[in-house]
N, C-alpha and C positions, 0 to 999 in steps of 0.2 A: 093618494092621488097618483095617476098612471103619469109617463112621462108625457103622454102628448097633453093631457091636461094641465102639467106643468109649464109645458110649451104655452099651448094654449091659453093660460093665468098671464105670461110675462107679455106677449103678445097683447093682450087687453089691459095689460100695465101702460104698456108700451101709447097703447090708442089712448086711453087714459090722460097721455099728458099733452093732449090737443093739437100733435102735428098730425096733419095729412100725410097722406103716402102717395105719390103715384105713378107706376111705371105702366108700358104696356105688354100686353099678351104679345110674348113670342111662342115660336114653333117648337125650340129649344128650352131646357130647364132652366128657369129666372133665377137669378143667385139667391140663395138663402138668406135671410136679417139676420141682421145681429142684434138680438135682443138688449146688448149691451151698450148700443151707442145712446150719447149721450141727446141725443134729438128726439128720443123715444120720450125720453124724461122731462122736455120742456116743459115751461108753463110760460105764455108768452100773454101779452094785451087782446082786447076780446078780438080784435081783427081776424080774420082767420086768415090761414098761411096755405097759397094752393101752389103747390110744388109739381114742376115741369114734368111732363112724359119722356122717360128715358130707355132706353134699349139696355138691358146687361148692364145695369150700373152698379157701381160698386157703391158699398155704404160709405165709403170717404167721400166718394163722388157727393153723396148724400147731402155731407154736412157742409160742404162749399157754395151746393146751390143756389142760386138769390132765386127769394119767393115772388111769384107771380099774381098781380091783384090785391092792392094794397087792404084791399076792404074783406078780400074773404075772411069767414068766421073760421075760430077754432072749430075741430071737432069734440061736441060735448057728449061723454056719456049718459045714458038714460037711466042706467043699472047700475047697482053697485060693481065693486070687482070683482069679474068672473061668472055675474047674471046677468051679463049683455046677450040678448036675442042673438042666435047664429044667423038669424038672417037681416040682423044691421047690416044695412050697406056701408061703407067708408067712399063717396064718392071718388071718381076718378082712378081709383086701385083699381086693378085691373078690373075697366071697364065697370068703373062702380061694382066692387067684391064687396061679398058680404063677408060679417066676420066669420063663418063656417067656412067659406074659402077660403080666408085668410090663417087660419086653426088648421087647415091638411095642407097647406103650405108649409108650413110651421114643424111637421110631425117630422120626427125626424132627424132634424134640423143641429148641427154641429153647435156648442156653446161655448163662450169663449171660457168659460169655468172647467169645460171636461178636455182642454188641449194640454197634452203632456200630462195626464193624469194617470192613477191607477184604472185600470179598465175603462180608459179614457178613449182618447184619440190623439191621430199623431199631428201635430199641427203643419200645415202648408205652406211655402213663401207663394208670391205672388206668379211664380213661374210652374208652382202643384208639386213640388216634391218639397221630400218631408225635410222638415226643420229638424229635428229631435231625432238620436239615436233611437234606433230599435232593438229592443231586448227581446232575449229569449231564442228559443231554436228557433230558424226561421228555414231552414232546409227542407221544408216543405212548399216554402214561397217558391213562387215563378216570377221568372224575369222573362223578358225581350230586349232585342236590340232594337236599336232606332234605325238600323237597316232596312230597305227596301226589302221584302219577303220574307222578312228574321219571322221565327215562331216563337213561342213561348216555350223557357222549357225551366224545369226545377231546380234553384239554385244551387240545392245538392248537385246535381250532374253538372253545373257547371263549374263549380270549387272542385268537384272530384278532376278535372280535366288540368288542373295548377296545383299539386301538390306542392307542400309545403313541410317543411322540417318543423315548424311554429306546429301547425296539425298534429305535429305527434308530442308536441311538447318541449322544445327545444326553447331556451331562455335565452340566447346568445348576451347574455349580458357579462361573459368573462369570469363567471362564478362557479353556477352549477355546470354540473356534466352533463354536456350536451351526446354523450357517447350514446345512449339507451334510444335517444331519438332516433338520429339518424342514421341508429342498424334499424330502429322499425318502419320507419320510413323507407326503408329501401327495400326492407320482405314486405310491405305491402302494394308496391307499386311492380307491373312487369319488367321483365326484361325490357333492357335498352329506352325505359319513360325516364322521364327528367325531373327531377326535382328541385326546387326552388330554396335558397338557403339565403334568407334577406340579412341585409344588414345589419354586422355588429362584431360581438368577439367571442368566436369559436372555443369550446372547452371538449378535449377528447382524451379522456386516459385512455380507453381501450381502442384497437385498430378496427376497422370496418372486416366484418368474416362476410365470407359470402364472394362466389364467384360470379355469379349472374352480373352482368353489367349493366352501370347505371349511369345517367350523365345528372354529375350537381350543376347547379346551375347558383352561383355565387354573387350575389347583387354588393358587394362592396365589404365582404365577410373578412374580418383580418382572424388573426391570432392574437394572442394574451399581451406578445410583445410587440405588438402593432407591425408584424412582418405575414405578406399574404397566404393564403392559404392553397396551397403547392399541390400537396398531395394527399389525396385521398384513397391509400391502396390499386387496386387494380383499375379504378372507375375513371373515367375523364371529367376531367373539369370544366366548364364555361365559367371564368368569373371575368369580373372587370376588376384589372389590378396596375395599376399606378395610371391611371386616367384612360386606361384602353383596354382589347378585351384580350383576354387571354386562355388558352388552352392547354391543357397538363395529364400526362401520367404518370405518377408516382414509382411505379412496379409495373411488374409485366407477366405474364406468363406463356408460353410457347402458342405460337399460331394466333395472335390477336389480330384484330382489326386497327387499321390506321387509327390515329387519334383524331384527325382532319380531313374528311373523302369528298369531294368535287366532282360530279358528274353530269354530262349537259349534253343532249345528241341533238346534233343540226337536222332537221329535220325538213327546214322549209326550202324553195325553191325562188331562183328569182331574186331582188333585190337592188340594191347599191352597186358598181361594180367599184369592188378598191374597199369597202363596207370593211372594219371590221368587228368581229364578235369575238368576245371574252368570256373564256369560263372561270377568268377572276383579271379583276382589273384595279391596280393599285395609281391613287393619284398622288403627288405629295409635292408640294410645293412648297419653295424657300424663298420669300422676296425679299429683299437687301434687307430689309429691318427683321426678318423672320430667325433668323438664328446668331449667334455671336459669332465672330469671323474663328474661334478657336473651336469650334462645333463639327463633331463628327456628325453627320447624320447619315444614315443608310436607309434608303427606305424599304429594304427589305433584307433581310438575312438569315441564314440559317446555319444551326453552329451543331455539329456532332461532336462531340465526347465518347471517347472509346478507349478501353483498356482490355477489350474482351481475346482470348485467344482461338484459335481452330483458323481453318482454312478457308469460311466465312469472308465474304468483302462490305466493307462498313462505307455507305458513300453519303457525303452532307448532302448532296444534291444531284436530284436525276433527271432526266428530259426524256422521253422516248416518244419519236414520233411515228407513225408502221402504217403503212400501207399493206391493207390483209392479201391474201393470195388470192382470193376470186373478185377481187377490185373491179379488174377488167370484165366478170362475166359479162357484165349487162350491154356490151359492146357498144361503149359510147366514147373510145378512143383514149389516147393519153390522158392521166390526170393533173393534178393542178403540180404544184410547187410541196414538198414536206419540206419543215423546216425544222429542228430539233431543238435549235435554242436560236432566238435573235438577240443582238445586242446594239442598241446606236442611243449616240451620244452626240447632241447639237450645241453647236451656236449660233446663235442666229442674229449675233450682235453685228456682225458683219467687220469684225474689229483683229486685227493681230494678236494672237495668244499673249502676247506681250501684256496686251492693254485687257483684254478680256479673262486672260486668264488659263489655264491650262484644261486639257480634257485626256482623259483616259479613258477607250472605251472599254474593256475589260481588263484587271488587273488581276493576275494567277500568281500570289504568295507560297512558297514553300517552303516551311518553317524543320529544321531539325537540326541534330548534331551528332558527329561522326561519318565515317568512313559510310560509302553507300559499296558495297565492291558487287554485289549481285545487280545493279542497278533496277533497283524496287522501285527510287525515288523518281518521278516521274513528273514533268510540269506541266504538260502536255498531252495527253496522248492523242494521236489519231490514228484506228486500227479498221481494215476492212476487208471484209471477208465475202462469201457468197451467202445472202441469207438459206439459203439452205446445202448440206452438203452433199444431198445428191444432183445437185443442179450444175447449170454450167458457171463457170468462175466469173463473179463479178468484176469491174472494172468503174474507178474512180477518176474521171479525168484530172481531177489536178488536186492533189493533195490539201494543200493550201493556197487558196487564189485570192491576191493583194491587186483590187483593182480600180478605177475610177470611176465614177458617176456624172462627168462633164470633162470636158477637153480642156480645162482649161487649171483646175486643182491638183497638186501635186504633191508628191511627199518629203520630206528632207532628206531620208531614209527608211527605205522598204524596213528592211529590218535589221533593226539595232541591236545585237550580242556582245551585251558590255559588262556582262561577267566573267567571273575567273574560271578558269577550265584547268583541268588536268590531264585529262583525255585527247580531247578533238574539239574544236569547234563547230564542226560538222562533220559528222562521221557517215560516210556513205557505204563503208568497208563490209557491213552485214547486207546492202541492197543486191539486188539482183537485175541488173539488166539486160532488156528484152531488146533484140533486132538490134544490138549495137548502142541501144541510147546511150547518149551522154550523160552523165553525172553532173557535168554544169553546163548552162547552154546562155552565152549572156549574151547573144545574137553577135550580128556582124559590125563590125565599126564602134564597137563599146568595150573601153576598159575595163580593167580587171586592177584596182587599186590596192598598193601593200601599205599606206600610210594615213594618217590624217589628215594630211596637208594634199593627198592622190599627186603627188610629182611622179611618186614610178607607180608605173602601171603595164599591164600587157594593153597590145589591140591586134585587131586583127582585122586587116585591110582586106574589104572582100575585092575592089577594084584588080589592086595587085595578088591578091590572094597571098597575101604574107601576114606573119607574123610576128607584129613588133614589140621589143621592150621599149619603151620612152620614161623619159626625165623631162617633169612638163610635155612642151613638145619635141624633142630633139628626141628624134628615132636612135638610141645605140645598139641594138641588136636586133636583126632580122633572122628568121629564118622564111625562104620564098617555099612555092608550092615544090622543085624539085631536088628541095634538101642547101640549097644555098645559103650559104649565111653571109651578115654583113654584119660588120661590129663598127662602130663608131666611138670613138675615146674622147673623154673630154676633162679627162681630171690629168691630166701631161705631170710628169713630173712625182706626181703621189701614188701611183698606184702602178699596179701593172694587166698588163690587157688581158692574158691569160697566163692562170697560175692553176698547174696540177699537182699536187697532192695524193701522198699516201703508196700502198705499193701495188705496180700492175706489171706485167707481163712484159707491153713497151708504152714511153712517154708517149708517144704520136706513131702513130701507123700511118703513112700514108701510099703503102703498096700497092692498094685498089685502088686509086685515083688514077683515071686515064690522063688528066690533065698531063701536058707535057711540062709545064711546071709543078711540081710538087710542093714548092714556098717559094713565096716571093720575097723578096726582103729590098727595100729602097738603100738609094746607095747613102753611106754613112751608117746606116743602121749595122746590126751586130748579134750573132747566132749564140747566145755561151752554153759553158758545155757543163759546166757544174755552179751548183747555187748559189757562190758567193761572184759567179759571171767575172772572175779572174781571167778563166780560158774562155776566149769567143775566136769566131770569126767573123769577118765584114767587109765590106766592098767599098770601098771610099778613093779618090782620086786615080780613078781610072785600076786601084789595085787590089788583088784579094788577099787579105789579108788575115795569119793566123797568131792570135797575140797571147801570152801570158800574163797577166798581169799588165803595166806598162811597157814590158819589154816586146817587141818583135821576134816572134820565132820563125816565121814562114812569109813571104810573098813571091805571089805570081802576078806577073802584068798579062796586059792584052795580048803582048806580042807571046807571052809562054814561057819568060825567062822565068827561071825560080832562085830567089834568093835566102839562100840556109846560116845564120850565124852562127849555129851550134855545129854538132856534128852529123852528118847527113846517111841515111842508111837505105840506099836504093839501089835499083837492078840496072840503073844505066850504066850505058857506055863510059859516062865522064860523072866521076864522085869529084868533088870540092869540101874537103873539110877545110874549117878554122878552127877549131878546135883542137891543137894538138897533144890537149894533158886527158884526155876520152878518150877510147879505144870505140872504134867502130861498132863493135859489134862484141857485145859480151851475154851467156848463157848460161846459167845456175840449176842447179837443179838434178832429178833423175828423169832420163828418159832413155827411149829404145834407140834413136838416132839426133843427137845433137843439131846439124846439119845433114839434110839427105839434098844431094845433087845428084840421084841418081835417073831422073826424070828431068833432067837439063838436056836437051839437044846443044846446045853450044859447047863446040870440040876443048873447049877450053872452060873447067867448071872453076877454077879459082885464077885468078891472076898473081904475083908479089914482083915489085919490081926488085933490081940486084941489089944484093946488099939487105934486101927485107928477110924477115925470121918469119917462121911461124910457128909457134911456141904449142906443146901438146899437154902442158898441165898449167898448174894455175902462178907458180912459182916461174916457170917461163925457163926453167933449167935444160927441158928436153926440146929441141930447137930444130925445124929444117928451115933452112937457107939456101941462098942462091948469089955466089958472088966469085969473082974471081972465074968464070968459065967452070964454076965445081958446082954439085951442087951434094949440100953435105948436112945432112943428122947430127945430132953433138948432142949431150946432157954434160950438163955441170961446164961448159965450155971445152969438152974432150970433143974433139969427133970420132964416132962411131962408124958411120959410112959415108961414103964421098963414093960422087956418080960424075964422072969428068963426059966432057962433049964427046966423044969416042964411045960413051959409053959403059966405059970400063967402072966399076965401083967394091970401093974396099969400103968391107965390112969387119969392124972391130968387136967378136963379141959372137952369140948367133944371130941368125937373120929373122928380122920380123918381116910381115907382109900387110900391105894397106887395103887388103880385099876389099869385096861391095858393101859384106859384116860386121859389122864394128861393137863390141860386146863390152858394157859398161861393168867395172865391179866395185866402182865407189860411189855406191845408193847413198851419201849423202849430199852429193853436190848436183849442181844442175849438167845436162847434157851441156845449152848452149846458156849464156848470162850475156843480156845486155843492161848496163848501165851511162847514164850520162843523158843528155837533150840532143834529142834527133825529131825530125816529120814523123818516120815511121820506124814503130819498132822493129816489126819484120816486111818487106815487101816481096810479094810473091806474083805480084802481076803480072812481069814480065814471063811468068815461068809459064813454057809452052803443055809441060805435061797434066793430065788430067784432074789427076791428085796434087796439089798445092801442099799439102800438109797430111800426111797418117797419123790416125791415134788407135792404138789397141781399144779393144773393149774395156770399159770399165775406169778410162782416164780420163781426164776431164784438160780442157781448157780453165784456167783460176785468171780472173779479168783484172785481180788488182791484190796490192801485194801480201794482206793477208788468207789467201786465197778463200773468202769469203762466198763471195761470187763465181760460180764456176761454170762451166758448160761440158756435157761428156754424155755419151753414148753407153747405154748398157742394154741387159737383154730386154728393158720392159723400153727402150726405146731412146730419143735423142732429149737430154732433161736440160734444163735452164734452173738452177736451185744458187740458191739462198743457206750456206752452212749445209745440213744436211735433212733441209726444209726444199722440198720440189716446185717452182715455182711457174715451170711450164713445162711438159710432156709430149711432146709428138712421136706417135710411135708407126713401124711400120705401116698400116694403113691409110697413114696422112691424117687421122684422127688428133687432133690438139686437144689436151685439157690445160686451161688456165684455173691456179690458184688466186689469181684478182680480176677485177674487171678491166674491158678495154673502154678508153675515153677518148674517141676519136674526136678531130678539133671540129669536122665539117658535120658531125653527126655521123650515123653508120650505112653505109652503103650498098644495097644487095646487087648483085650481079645481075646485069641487065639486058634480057636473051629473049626470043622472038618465042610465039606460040608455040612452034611449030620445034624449033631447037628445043624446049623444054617438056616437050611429048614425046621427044625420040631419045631422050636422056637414058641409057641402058641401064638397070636397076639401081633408081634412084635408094637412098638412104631415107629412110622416115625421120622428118624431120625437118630435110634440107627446104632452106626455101631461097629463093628467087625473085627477079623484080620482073612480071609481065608484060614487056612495052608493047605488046598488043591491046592491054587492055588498061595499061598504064596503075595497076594493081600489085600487090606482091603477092605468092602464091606460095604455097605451102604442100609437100609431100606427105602424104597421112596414107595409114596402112588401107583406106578408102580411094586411093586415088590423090592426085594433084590436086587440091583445092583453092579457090580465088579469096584473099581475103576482104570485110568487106569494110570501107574505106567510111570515114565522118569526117566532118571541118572541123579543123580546130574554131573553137569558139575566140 
């Protein structure tokens, strides 16, 4: 029996057990019977059962249906089963069908016996796809997508388009050696395709060979000991590894491709203005309950590790932003903004840091240890050049620019350097500046603070154009636009106003000062003359006073008197000593002329009254005198010769003579020795002749008693030394070298001469400069000519 005849048998079983059927003719295919339900097989009371007209109904629909017309008859067979007439009608089947139509309906026909069967069928849910696995190759089936204009295409092409490591064999179950896969897996797939390595546990004794690159692609793949799977040789990795996705190289070999490449060209016109576009755009948000307050989180980071050597530079992180060289071809004017890196960091709580919290907008770590002496280590850098070098030199307007975005937020501090230095805190010493700039410029009327507390600070007053130190506010030292200073004191008693240090040339110069005072000093105050201020002088009740210690050694009043307690050594008329255990005038030493009065116009170079001696060695045994009308020589108390008022004079002995010559032969003693307290040790003021004092070449003036300090004239010139250390040099030419520096109290002051005096200057010296008060400038003599120099505000 053929299958439609079988069909056809169960079908006439089915009418057989006295239900009607009846749906209508549609356009479409009428769903197939099921020869298996159970309504086929009624046997009900003779009433017959006429069953409603239905569209597409299904056979469950079938068995729910309440029958219509309580009186219709069963349908009775006339034939036995399977010798019913094909042209019995079954009223109301479509359109009153006969069983012949009811039989090629039939052919065909799916049975519930042949579903999930051998050489069956596969069975369908209610929605048409299949219930039941499919066996067997099926790489010849075709699929489609449920996409709009999808084609059919063969499931082979499209399994070949997802490799898979499973496809060549791979068990990932932590067992077998998954090594044999996935080298074949990668020689069978091209250059740079992806392969797919699903979930499980990776087994690899052997390394992946093979250069050609490939990307695995790792859906949850660990290793044996449950740690991800890192490295795969030379190939990149996509896996997802601890809840996120990840990317890896293993190894490397020279000249590879990034592991991660990004590319996106703007292409359209038009838009949003303020729009932006991202060629990667990370979101990451932390809401109060989103992390534990001990949570680092970074939403992005990148970490280099390097131990590599050569001349090579290794950098975690690069930005490059370029504007090409025919930018401008297309002549459409300046372009936008390049930006190389942005960084900003909000709050928007509207809240004091205090209460909200702190912000950092970029923080630069620099982690190492030992000495940097090359200064490699670098936290910073900003370096800029001309993008190209045969072009003109480019120019950066502001290095670093720290600025506002409203009038009204502010900083605590521009910038905080609150590390430890060994160098400089800012070192300007290597810059180079152009046209004069300043090296710090903190405008006009703004401090320059040395403390935490800002008490002392410079400013500089543009009204007055000066330059102040202050303490809080209390201005203590100026100096004005024409070199004036003004010092103000406030610490009385502890301190002193001005204290020089160290060794120079002289303490205070004040020989250039036209002022016709040269120091002022208030009365009571006090001039001293060495450091423990023993020796001063001072002006106090009407008198000037010169004091030792407590004692009084000198005063002068208004009127001009001078009062001497010691013994007094001057060229006046009228001497006053009180001291009479001193000798006036005493001289030690070797020289060429002890006393020279030979340059005195006064007819009378020594005076002694009668009765006085004047003793010619130091024992006082060789004696002239004057008494008795005689005047007589004596040694040992003999007299030698005697000169009586007539004139006449005996001489005992031969005659010596007191010529203008006088030839010393005992080089160990001083020509002249004074000792004892006097105003002045020698006074020469009075003395009308030109020369005051002779010294051969090569002798020195010695200032103090171990002749430390000395002053003398030789052939390289007039010296000022220190032992036999030169401490100041002026030599013929009027040319000075100093051994220290000069510290003058008022600051230094150039000589201050008219244009025109200073162009008529007859070969000037290179070098010499001058103060211009034509142009109120100082000016400078250069093998170029006189040149002006060119003048900045103090800040």
């Amino acid at each position: 029996m053929s299958m439609n005849s079988v069909l056809k048998t169960r079908i006439v079983l089915g009418v057989c057990s006295g239900l009607v059927l009846a749906t209508a003719v549609q356009s479409v295919a009428a769903p197939r019977p099921n020869h298996l339900l159970p309504q086929f097989q009624q046997h009900g009371s003779a009433a017959p059962v006429v069953w409603p007209v239905m569209r597409s109904v299904a056979p469950q629909a079938l068995m729910a249906a309440a029958p219509v017309g309580g009186n219709a008859a069963y349908y009775a067979p006339t034939h036995p089963p399977g010798g019913i007439d094909p042209t019995t009608s079954v009223p109301t089947l479509w359109a009153n069908a006969t069983i012949g139509q009811i039989g090629s309906m039939a052919d065909a026909s799916v049975q519930q016996t042949d579903k999930n069967q051998p050489n069956g069928v596969a069975a369908l849910d209610a929605a048409g796809t299949v219930t039941a696995p499919v066996a067997g190759d099926v790489t010849a089936a075709t699929a489609s997508s449920t996409l709009t204009g999808a084609v059919t295409r063969a499931l082979s092409a499209r399994f070949a388009e997802y490799p898979s490591t499973k496809d060549f064999g791979s068990q990932l179950d932590g067992t077998h050696d998954d090594s044999a896969a996935l080298q074949a897996a990668k020689a069978a797939v091209a250059a740079g395709r992806a392969i797919h390595v699903p979930a499980g546990v990776l087994t690899l004794s052997t390394p992946l060979q093979g250069a050609t690159p490939t990307l695995w692609q790792l859906d949850g793949t660990t290793l044996a000991n449950g740690v991800p799977v890192t490295d795969l040789g030379t190939d990149v990795l996509e896996s997802t590894l601890e809840g996120g996705k990840y990317f890896a190289r293993g190894h490397s070999h020279a000249d590879m491709a990034p592991v991660l490449r990004k590319d996106m060209n703007i292409t359209h016109t038009g838009g949003t203005t303020g729009f932006v576009m991202n060629l990667e755009k990370g979101n990451c948000t932390i809401p109060s309950e989103g992390a534990a307050l001990n949570d680092y989180v970074w939403c992005h980071s990148t970490v280099l590790t390097s131990s590599a050597f050569g001349a090579g530079e290794h950098v975690a992180q690069a930005s490059l932003a370029q504007r090409p060289a025919n930018a401008l071809s297309d002549g459409k004017g300046s372009r936008s903004q390049l930006w190389a890196g942005y960084d900003e960091v909000r709050d928007d709580t509207g809240q004091p840091s205090s209460s909200a919290g702190s912000l950092v907008g970029r923080e630069i770590d620099v982690y190492a240890n030992g000495d940097d002496p090359v200064g490699w280590r670098i936290g910073l850098q900003l370096q800029v050049a001309g993008a190209s070098a045969s072009g003109t030199a480019g120019k950066v307007g502001k290095g670093i620019a720290i600025g506002n975005n409203d009038a009204t937020s502010t900083y605590g501090i521009l910038i905080d350097a609150a590390g430890r230095f060994d160098t400089a805190g800012i070192d300007l010493s290597r810059s180079t500046p152009v046209n004069n700039a300043p090296v710090l410029n903190i405008g006009a009327n703004r401090g320059l603070a040395f403390s935490d507390d800002h008490k002392p600070h410079l400013q500089f007053d543009s009204a007055a154009y000066t330059l102040r130190y202050l303490y809080d506010a209390t201005s203590l030292f100026s100096i004005g636009m024409q070199g004036d200073v003004t010092t103000a004191i406030s610490n009385a008693g502890s301190g002193v106003a001005w204290s020089l240090t160290g060794q120079a040339q002289l303490g205070l110069n004040l020989t250039g000062l036209t002022a016709p005072e040269a120091l002022r000093l208030a009365s009571g105050q006090t001039l001293s003359w060495e450091p423990t201020a023993t020796v001063h002088s001072g002006f106090t009740n009407g008198k000037l006073t010169d004091q030792v210690a407590a004692g009084v050694a000198r005063t002068l009043d208004t009127q001009g008197n001078e009062t001497v307690p010691g013994s007094l050594h001057n060229s006046q008329t009228v001497v006053s000593l009180s001291q009479p255990t001193v000798a006036a005038y005493i001289a030690t030493g070797t020289a060429a002329i002890g006393v020279d009065t030979t340059g005195l116009a006064a007819p009378e170079a020594l005076r002694l009254a009668s009765g006085q001696r004047l003793s010619w060695e130091q024992t006082a045994s060789v004696q002239t005198r004057y008494e008795n009308g005689l005047l007589q020589d004596s040694q040992n108390g003999t007299a030698l010769r005697t000169l009586d008022g007539s004139g006449n004079e005996t001489v005992q002995g031969s005659t010596r003579n007191s010529g203008m010559t006088t030839s010393l032969t005992n080089a160990t003693a001083s020509a002249v020795t004074l000792t004892g307290t006097a105003a002045i040790g020698v006074n020469l003021s009075g003395l009308t002749s030109p020369e005051a004092l002779r010294l051969g070449t090569g002798q020195s003036i010695a200032w103090e008693p171990t002749a430390v300090m000395k002053t003398g004239f030789s052939e390289t010139g007039l010296t000022d030394a220190k032992g036999s250390t030169a401490l100041r040099l002026l030599d013929s030419n009027g040319n000075e070298t100093l051994a220290g520096t000069i510290t003058p109290s008022t600051g230094l002051h150039l000589p201050t001469v008219s244009r025109a005096d200073i162009k008529s200057r007859p070969s000037p010296a290179v070098g010499l400069m001058v103060y211009d008060a034509d142009d109120d400038t100082p000016a400078i003599y250069t093998s170029a000519g006189w040149k002006l120099l060119t003048l900045a505000a103090i800040p």
